[in-house]
C-alpha positions as CSV (number, residue, x, y, z in Angstrom):
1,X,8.9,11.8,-53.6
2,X,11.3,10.5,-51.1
3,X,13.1,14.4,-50.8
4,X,9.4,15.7,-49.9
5,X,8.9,13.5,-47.2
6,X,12.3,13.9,-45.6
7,X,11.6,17.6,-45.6
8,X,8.0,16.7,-43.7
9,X,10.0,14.9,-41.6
10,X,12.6,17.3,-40.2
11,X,9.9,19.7,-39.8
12,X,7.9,17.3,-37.8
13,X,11.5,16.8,-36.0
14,X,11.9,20.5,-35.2
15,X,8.3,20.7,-34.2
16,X,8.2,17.9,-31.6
17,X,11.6,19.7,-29.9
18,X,9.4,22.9,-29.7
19,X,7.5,20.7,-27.6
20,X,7.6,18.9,-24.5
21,X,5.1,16.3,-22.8
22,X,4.1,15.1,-19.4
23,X,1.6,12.4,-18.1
24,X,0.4,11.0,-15.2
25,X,-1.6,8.3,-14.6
26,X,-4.0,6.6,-12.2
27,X,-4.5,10.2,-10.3
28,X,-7.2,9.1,-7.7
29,X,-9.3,11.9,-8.5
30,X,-12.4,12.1,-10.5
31,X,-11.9,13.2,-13.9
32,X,-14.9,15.6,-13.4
33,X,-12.8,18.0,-10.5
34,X,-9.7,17.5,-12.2
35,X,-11.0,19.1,-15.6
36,X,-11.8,22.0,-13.7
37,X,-8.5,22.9,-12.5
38,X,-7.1,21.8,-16.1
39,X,-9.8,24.6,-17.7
40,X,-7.7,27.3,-15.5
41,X,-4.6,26.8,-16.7
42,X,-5.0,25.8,-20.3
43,X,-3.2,28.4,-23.0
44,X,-1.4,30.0,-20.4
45,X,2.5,31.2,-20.0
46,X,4.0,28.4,-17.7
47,X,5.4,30.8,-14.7
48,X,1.6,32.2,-14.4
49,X,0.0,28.5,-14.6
50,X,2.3,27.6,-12.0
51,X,1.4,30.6,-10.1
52,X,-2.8,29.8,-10.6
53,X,-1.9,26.1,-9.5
54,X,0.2,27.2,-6.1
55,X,-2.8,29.7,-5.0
56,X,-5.5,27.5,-5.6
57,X,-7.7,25.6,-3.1
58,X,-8.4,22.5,-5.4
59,X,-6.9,19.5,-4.2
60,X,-6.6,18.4,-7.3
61,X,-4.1,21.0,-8.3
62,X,-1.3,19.9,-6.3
63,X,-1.3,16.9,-8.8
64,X,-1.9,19.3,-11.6
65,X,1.1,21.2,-10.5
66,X,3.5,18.3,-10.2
67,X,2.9,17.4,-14.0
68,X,3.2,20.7,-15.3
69,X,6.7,21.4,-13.2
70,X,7.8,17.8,-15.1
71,X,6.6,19.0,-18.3
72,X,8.5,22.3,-18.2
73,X,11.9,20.0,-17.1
74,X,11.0,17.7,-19.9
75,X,10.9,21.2,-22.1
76,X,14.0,22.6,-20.3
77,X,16.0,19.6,-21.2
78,X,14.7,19.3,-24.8
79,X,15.7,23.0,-25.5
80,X,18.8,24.0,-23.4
81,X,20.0,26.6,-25.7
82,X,16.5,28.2,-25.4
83,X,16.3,28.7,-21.8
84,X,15.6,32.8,-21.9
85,X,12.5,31.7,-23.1
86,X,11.0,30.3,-20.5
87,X,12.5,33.4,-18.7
88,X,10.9,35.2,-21.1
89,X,7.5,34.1,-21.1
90,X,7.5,32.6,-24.2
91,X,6.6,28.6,-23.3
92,X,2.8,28.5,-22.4
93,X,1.1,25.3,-21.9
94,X,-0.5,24.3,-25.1
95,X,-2.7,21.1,-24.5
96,X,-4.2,19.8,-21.0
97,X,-5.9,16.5,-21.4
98,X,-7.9,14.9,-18.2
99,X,-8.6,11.6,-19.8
100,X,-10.6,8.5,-17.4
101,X,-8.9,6.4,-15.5
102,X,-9.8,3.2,-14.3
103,X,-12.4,3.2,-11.4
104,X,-12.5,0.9,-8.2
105,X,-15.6,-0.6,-7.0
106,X,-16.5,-0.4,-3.5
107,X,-19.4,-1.5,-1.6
108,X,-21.2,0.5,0.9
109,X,-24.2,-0.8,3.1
110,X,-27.3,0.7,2.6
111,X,-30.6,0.5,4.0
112,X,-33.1,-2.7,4.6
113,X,-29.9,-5.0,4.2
114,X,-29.1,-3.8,0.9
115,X,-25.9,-2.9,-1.0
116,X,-24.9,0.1,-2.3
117,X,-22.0,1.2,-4.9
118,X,-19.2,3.0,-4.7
119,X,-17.3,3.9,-7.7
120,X,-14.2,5.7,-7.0
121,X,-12.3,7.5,-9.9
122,X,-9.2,8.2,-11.2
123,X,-7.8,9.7,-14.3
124,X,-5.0,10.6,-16.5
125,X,-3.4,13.6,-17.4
126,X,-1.1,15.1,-20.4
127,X,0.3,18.0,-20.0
128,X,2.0,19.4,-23.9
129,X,4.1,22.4,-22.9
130,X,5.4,24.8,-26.5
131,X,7.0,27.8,-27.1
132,X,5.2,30.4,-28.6
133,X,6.2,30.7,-32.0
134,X,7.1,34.2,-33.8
135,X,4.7,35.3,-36.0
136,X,5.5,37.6,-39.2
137,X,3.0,40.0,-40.5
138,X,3.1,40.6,-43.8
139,X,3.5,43.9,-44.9
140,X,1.1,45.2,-47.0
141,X,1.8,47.2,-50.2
142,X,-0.1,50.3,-51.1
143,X,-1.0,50.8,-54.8
């Protein structure tokens, strides 16, 4: 039993250095816009999600941007033998999470001396950036 889990452990252990995460937090946009830009670039190669995130005219991708250019670092660092790969193509961006932030309250005055609400948003975002992995097709015998 205990050689079965070391073996599920190194292979978690090479997985997780395939892998490389960024977060931000507290991003004072709402969660709502900032899903929209994370929608764009979600499954794609790196150097073309960084290119999608420079031309676009979402505010909220300039935040976007800034975690994904950490999470490829954080993957450059992790992997400095495997650098052609990102070079390549070959490290897209496998998970982008836009999860709620807390929100501030503000008041606003409203008409006939009453108060209205303001809730302004923020959010949270992970960025997991992999590299692709190569995939074998069996070869299929003829009878």
């Amino acid at each position: 039993m205990g050689k079965r889990k070391r073996e599920m452990a190194d292979r978690l252990k090479e997985i997780k250095k395939q892998t490389a995460i960024a977060k931000l937090n507290d991003v004072p946009t709402s969660p709502r816009k900032m899903r929209l830009v994370a929608d764009i670039i979600r499954g794609v190669e790196v150097n073309k999600a960084l290119d999608i995130l420079k031309y676009s005219k979402k505010e909220a991708s300039l935040r976007m941007e800034k975690v994904l250019r950490s999470a490829i670092a954080n993957w450059e660092a992790k992997n400095e033998a495997d650098r052609k790969e990102l070079e390549n193509g070959n490290v897209f961006v496998q998970t982008v999470m836009v999860d709620e932030g807390r929100t501030l309250k503000r008041i606003r005055t409203a008409p006939q001396g009453r108060a209205a609400r303001i809730r302004k948003r923020s959010n949270h975002i992970t960025i997991i950036v992999a590299a692709k992995k190569e995939e074998t097709k069996p070869v299929k015998e003829e009878a």
